[in-house]
TIDRENSE-658972 format. One record per residue (C-alpha): x, y, z; residue number from 1. Coordinates in steps of 0.1 Angstrom, whole numbers, always signed. Layout:
// TIDRENSE-658972
     px     py     pz  kollo
      X      Y      Z    NUM
...
This chain:
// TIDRENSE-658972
     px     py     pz  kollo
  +1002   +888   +663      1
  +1008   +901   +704      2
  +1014   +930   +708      3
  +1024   +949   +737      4
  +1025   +984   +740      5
  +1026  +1013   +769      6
   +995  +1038   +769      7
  +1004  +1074   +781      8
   +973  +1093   +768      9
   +931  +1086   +773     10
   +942  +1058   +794     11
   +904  +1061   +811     12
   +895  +1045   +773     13
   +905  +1011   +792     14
   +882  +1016   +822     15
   +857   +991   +812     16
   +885   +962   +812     17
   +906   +977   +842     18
   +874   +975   +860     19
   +879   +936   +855     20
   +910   +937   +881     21
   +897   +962   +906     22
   +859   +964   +907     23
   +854  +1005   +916     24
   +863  +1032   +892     25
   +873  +1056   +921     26
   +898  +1033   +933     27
   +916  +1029   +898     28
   +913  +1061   +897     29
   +936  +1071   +925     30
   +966  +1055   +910     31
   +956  +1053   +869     32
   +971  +1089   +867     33
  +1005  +1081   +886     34
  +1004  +1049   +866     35
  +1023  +1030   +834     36
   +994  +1014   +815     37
  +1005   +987   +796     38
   +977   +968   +768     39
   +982   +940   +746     40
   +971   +937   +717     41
   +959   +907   +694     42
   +960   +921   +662     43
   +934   +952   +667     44
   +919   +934   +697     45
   +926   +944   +734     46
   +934   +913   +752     47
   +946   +925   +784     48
   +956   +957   +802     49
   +981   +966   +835     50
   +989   +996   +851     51
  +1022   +995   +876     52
  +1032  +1020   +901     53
  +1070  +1032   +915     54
  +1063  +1031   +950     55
  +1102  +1043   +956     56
  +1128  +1020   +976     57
  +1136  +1004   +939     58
  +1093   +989   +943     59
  +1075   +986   +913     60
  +1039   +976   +924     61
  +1013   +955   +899     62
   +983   +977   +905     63
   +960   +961   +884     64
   +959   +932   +856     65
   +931   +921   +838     66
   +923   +904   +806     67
   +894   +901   +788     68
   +871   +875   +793     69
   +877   +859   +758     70
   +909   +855   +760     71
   +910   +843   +800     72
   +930   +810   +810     73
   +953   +808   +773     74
   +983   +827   +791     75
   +979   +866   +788     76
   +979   +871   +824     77
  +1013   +854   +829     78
  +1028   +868   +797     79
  +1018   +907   +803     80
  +1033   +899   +841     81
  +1065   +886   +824     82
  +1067   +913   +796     83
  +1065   +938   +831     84
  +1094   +919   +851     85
  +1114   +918   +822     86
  +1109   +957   +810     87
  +1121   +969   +845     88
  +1144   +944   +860     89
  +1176   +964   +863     90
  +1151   +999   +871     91
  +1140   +979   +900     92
  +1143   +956   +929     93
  +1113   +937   +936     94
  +1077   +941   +925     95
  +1047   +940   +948     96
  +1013   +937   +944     97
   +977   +930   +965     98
   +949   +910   +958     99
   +921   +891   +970    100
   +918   +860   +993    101
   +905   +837   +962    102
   +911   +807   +948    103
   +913   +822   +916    104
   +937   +849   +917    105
   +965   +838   +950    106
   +972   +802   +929    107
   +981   +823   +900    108
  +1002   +848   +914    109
  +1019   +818   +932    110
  +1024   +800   +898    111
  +1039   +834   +884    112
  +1069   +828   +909    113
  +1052   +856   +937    114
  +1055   +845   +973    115
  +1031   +860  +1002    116
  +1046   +888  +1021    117
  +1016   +902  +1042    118
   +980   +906  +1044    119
   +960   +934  +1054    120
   +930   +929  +1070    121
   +894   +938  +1059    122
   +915   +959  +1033    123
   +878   +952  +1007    124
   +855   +957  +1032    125
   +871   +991  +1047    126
   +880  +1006  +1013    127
   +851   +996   +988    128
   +811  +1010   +983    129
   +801   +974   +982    130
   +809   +936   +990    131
   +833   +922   +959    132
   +827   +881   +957    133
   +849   +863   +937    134
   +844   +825   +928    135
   +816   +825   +952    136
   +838   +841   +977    137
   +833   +874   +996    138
   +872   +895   +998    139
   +878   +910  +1031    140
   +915   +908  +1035    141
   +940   +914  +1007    142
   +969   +892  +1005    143
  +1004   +910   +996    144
  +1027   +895   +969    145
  +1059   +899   +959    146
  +1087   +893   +935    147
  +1126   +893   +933    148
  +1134   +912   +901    149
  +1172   +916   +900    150
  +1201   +920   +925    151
  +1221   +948   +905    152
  +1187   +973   +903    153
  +1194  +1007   +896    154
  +1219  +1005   +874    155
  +1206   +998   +836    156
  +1172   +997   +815    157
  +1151  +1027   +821    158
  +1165  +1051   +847    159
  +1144  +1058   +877    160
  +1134  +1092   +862    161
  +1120  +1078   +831    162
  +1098  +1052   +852    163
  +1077  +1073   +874    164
């Protein structure tokens, strides 16, 4: 059975998987804190993990989303982005994220219904200890997502307060 469930408490317990979607402890660190962390469970197992941010103006940001290497390509990615979009639409009006230039992750955020926004340049190389390569590729400039969640945000679901 799938589970999903929010994690207020230890959330550095997750660390090991989080450092599947963002490569340097330090950075998670800086928004982990702030943070929702969200897990999902298969029975006792940890399939995947994500931590979103309010970033105010009714932005809910995907900082990080990873699932365990077992259970990559069956659908865990899209569903713990869907369980997300459906939790806060109403709370909120879009949701944003950033991620590498690689042909792994840009064709699934594109499949997941997110359209390019933005990039910022040599965002990897200027804010990491070391080169991150993905599918053979080294990131330099992070590509910025985002997502339509609901035209009448604000108004029902969580309240703003209980978000952040």
């Amino acid at each position: 059975m799938i589970r999903i469930a929010e994690v207020s408490a230890h959330k550095s317990e997750y660390m090991e998987l989080l450092l599947l979607g963002d490569e340097q402890e330090e950075m998670i660190m800086k928004y982990l804190d702030r943070g929702r962390l969200f897990v999902m469970k298969s029975d006792d197992t940890v399939c995947a993990v994500c931590v979103v941010t309010d970033e105010g103006d009714f932005t809910l940001e995907l900082k990080n989303i990873a699932v365990s290497e077992k259970f990559q390509r069956q659908g865990f990615g899209r569903a713990l982005i869907s369980y997300v979009e459906n939790k806060f639409t109403g709370a909120f009006k879009r949701l944003i994220l950033g991620t590498g230039d690689s042909p792994l992750t840009v064709p699934f955020y594109e499949k997941c219904g997110f359209r390019k926004c933005g990039v910022i340049k040599n965002f990897f190389i200027d804010n990491y200890d070391h080169p991150i390569y993905e599918a053979g590729v080294q990131l330099c400039d992070m590509i910025c997502f985002e997502k339509e969640l609901s035209d009448n945000y604000g108004t029902d679901r969580e309240s703003i307060a209980e978000i952040r």
